[in-house]
N, C-alpha and C positions, 0 to 999 in steps of 0.2 A: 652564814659566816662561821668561821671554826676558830677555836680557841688556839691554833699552832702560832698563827701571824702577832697575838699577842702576846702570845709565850715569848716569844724571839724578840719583840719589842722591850718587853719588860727587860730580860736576860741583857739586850744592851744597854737601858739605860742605867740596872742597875750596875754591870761592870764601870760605866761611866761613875757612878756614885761614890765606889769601893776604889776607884783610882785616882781621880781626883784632890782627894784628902791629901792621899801620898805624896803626889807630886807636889800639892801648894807648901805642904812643909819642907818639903825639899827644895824649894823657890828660896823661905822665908821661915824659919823653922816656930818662930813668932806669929805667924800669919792666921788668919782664923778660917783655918781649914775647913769647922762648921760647913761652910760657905759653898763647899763643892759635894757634900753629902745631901743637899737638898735639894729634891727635886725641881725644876724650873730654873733655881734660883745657882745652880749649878752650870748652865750655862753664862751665866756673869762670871763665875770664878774662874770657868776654861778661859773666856776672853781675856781675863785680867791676865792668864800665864802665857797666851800667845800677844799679848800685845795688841788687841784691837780694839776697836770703839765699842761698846756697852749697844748701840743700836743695830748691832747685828745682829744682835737677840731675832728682830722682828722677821728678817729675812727666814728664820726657821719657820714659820706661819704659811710661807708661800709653798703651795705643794710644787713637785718637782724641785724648784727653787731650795727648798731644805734639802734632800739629799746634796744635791752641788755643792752648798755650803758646807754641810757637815763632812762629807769627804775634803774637804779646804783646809775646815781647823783641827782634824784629824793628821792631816799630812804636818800644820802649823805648829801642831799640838809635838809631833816629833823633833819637826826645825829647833824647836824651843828648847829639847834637851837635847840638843848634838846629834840627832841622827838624818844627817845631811847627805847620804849618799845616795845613788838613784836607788838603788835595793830597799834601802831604809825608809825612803818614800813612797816605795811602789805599796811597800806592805803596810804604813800604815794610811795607804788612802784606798788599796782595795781587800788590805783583812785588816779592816779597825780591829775586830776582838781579837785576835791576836796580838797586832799591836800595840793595845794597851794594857794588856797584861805582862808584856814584854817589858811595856816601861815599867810597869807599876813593881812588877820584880826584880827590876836593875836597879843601879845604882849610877845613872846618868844625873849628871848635875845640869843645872838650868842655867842657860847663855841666851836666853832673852830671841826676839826673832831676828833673821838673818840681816846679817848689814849689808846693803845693795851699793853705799855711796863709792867702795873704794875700787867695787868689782862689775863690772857691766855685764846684765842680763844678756842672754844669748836673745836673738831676733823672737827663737821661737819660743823661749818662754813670755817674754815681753807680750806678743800676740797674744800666747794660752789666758796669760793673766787679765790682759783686754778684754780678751774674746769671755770670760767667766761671768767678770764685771758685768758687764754688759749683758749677759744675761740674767745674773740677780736681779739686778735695777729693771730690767725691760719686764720679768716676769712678775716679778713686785709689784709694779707701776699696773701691770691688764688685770692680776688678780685684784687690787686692793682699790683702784683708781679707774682706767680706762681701759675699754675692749675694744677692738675693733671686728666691725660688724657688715657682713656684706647682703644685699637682699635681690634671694635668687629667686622669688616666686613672685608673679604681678599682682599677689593678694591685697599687697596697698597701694597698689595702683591707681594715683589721682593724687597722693601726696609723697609718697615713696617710692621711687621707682626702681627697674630690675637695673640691677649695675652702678645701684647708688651704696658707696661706702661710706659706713654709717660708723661715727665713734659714739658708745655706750659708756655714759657714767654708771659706775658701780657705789659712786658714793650717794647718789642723790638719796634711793633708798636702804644706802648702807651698804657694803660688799659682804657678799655672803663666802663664808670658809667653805669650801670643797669638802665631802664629805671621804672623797679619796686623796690620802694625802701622797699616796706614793706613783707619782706620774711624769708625763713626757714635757720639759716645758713647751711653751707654743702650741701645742695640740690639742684641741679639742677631747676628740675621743677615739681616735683611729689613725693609725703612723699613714704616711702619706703613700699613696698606689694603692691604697687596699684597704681591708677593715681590719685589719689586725688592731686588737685594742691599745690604745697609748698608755694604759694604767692597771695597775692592778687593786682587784676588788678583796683581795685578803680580809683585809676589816675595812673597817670605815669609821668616822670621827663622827659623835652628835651634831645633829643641827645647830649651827650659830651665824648669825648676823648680826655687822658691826651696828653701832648707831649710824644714821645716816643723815643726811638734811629736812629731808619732809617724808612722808607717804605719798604710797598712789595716788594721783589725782585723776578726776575722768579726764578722757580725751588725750591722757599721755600715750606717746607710742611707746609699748613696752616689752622687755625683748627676756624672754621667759624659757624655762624649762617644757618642752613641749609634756605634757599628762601622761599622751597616750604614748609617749617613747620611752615605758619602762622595759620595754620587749620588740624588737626589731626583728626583720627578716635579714639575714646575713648575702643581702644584695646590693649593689652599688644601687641600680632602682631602684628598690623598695625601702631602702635604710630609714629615709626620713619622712616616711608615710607613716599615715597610724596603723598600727598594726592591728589593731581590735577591728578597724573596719576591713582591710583586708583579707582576716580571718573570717570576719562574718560575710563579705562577699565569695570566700570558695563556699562555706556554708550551705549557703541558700543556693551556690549553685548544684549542690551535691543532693539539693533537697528537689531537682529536678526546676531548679529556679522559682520555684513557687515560695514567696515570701512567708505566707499563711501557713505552708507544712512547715519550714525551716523553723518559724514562731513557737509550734507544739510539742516541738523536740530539741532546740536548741542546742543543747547542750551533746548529745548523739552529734548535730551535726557539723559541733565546731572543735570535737574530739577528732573526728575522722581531718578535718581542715588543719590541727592542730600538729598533729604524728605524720601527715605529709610533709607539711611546711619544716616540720623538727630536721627531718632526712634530705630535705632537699627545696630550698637553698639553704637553709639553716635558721635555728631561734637563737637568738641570743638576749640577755636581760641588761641592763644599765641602770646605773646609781643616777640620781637625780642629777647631780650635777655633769652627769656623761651624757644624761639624751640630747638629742638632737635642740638645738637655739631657735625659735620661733619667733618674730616680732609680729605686734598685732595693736590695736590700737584699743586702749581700756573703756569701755563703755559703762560699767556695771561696778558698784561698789560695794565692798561687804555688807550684808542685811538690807540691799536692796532689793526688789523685785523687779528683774526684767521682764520685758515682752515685744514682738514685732506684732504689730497690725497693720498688713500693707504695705508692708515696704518701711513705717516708720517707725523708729524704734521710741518704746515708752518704759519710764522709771517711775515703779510704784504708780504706776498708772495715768500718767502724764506724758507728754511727747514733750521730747528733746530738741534739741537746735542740732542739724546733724552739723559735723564737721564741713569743714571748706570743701577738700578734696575728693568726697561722696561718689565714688559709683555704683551704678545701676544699668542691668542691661536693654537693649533697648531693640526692637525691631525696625529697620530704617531701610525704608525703599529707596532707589532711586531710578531713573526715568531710562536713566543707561550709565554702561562705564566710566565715559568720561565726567559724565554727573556725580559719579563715585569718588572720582581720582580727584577731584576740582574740591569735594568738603573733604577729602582723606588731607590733602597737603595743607586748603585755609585750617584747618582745624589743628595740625602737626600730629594729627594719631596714626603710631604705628602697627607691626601685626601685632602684637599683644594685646591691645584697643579692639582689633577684630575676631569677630568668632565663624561661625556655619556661613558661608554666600550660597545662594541658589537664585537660578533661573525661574522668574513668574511672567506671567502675560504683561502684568504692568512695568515690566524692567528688572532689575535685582534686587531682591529681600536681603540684607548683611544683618547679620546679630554681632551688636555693637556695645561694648562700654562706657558709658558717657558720664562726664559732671553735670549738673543742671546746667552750666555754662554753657556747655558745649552740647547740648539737647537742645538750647535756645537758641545758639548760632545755629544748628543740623537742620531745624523749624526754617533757617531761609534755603536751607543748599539744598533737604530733599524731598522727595515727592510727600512723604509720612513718616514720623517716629511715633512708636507706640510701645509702652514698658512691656515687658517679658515678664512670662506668667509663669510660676514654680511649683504648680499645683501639682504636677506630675511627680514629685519628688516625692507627695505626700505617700504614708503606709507604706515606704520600701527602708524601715529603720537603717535610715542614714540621720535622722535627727536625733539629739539628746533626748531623753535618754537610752535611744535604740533599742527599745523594748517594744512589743507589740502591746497594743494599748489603745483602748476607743478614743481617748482624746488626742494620744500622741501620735497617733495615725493620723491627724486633722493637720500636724506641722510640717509648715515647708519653710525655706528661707526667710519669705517673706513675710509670713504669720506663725506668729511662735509665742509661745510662754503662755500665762507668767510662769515663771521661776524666781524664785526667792536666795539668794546667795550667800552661802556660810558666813558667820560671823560671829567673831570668838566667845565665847560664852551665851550664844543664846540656843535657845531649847525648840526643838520640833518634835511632833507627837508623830510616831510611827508607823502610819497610817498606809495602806499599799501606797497610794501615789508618793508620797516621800521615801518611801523606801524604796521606790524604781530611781528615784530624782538624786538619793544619799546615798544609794550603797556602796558604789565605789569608793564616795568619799571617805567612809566608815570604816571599810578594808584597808585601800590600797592607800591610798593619803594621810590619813589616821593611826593607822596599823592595827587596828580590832579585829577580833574574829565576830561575824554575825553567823548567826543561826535562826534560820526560819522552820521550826517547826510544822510538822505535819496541823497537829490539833489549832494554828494561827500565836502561836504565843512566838517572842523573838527574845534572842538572847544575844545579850554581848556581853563578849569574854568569861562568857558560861550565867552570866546575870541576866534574871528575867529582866526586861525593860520594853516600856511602852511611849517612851523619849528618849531621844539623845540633846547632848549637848556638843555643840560643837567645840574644837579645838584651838582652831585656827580660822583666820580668814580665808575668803574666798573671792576671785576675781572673773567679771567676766570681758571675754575680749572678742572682739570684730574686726574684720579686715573691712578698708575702706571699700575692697572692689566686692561691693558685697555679694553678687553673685556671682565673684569667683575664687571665694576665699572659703576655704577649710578654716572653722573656727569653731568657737564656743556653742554656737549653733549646733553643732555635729558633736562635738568632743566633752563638754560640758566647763566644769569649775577651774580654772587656775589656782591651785590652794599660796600661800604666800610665799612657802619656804620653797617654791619653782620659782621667784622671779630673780631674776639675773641683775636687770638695771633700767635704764632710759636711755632711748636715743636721742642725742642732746642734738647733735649736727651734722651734715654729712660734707667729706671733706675731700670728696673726689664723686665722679660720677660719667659713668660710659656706655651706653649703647651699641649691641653688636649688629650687626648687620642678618644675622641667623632668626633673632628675636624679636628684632626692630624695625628691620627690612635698609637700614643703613648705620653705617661703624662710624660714632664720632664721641670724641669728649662735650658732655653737657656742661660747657661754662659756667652757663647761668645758676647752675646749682653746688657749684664748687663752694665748700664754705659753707653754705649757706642754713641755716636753723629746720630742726624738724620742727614743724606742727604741726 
């Protein structure tokens, strides 16, 4: 970050300071001018000389939504001392600094804001003025109150589905302020056709989040800051993937695919993955509140210990009640097609339900995502269901912490942990295995610098240390379709200041025929509650 984007900030707020005064005396030569010399507290005083409500204040909090504004009572700010011309408006809503120094060295006297009752707006102002409205409020309302959320990937598949739109509370656990304030409203992170960014990264605002109604609870579905999307590939593909693992897959392929050389040298081989990927398709970095939106279901609570054993998942050492919606893949023979097509339709699973078919002596093998429900019914419709083994996945660091490692080489989907999960104020000794398990969090989450010396001793932020403490909380999350969801498993910690909000309910929901194998509105889910 460079210190120009704050120079320029500063520079207008303080012309805003040094003009203000001026004009309120020139309103009211009595008036307590004070009032517009002070930072924050200055914007109450411009409102008072344009004539508006004291709660537009807050509209300046909304990023994007502040510039709109402030170009408003910039132009209002003019209206208010006679300079009503279109010229006189153009300049002071697109060269405020000019503008106000214009005023602040004239001697316009103050006529209050323009009276509409005797003269009728032209059509197209009438519109402009609608069409504004209507996006402070709209912008206002997604940043501070409600998102809307769409889920494009079958990872929660069994309680969330692909084409279900999902509205997110940002209050439950508080709306979090954008760390970029100068942005596109409506957009995410890239103008629409393309990746071009909606925002700029000049500076950025400290972390803040409002109060909210409760904290995480397990079992929320919760719709977060993806970790690993501080750095993207500059592809419409690859945008919303993790970057770290598809840097480590050229890697290892560069290392002649052999996982064990790519392990010895890592670092060689995901410099060379690194300077490719830079030239073509492109890197690019984002602010937390730019990465990519991820919804997942919270499993894991600050300073708990997770772990998979088998497929079931255990906290601090005990097994859980999975959720309703649970899937698991399954191996399921049938006798023949029509045997197929007979549990495909009693069941209502589509292709996204379905994975690999092959031809066996005893009829067709389908690898299948199933609820226990629907494992229970498949038990009458096919020849054999039998669960899906993830052993193969183990030692090819696609699991957290994607290190080579005797024990972490043992983890696959289905057997994993334990891992212990950040939480604020408590202490870990830094021991190799915590330090393969923290160091991201430490760096990148955190913002320390570690150092690993040669002779074993570890520094942070130039300090010997043989503990850390943590910062911040830490979350971990699963997708219901558990083996087929990219999650916490692969990627690791959710730290707090990524979570975005909860999906409260979804209020539309559609099926395409590409995905689904048929195009309809799902009724039944219109409305209807996440759980």
């Amino acid at each position: 970050m460079t210190l120009i984007p704050w120079i320029l900030l500063l520079l207008a707020v303080a012309l805003q300071l040094v003009t203000l005064p001026v004009l309120l005396r020139r309103k009211d030569p009595e008036a307590a001018s004070w009032k517009g010399a002070i930072p924050g507290l200055h914007f109450l005083a411009w409102l008072e000389l344009i004539q508006r409500p004291w709660y537009w204040i807050f509209f300046l909090f909304v990023p994007g939504i502040n510039l709109l504004l402030l170009t408003v009572m910039h132009v209002e700010l003019g209206l208010a001392f006679g300079r009503r011309s279109m010229k006189e408006q153009w300049i002071m809503g697109a060269l405020p600094w000019w503008g106000l120094w214009e005023l602040r060295q004239g001697n316009d006297n103050w006529v209050g804001k323009r009276d509409w009752s005797k003269t009728r707006k032209s059509t197209a102002r009438e519109w402009s003025e609608a069409l504004i409205w209507a996006t402070v409020v709209a912008g206002s309302l997604r940043m501070l109150i409600v998102e809307p959320f769409t889920i494009p990937t079958p990872s929660m598949e069994g309680s969330m589905l692909v084409g279900d739109y999902l509205i997110v509370s940002k209050m439950s656990y508080g709306p979090k302020l954008p760390r970029t304030p100068f942005t596109m409203p409506f957009v995410h992170n890239a103008l629409p056709g393309g990746l071009t960014p909606s925002y700029t990264s000049w500076f950025s605002l400290p972390d803040l989040r409002l109060p909210g109604f409760r904290d995480v609870d397990r079992y929320d579905a919760v719709v977060f800051s993806f970790p690993h999307g501080d750095t993207v590939y500059v592809d419409p593909n690859l945008v919303g993937h993790d970057y770290y693992a598809l840097l480590r897959r050229d890697g290892i392929r560069r290392a002649g695919g052999d996982v064990q050389t790519f392990a010895l040298n890592p670092e060689r081989y995901l410099e060379e993955a690194r300077a490719k990927a830079a030239k073509s398709p492109g890197l690019r970095a984002r602010p937390v509140d730019k990465m990519e939106n991820y919804v997942k279901r919270c499993v894991g609570l600050p300073g708990e210990t997770v772990s998979v054993v088998e497929g079931q998942l255990h906290i601090d050492g005990e097994a859980v009640e999975n959720p309703e919606g649970l899937q698991m893949e399954y191996r399921v023979v049938f006798a023949n097609q029509a045997e197929a097509q007979n549990a495909f339709r009693k069941l209502g699973l589509t292709k996204l339900d379905l994975g690999p078919v092959s031809a066996i002596p005893e009829g067709i093998a389908a690898v299948m995502a199933l609820t226990e429900g629907e494992v229970n019914a498949m038990n009458t419709l096919a020849s054999s269901v039998e669960p899906m083994s993830n052993a193969h996945r183990r030692g090819r660091l696609e699991m957290f912490p994607n290190v080579w490692d005797e024990e972490f080489n043992q983890w696959d989907p289905d057997n994993f942990g334990p891992v212990m999960l950040p939480k604020e104020g408590t202490t870990v000794e830094l021991t190799p295995r915590n330090l393969n398990l923290y160091r991201r969090w430490i760096t990148a989450y955190e913002d320390h610098t570690l150092e690993e010396l040669p002779n074993g001793e570890i520094r942070i932020d130039g300090e010997l240390a043989t503990e850390y403490t943590f910062g911040m909380d830490g979350y971990w999350m699963m997708g219901d379709n558990r083996h087929r969801s990219a999650d916490s498993r692969m990627w690791g910690f959710v730290p707090e200041d990524h979570i975005v909000g909860c999906a409260t309910f979804t209020w539309f929901s559609k099926q395409n025929e590409a995905q689904h194998g048929e195009s309809k509105i799902r009724w039944d889910r219109v409305m209807r509650p996440v759980e």
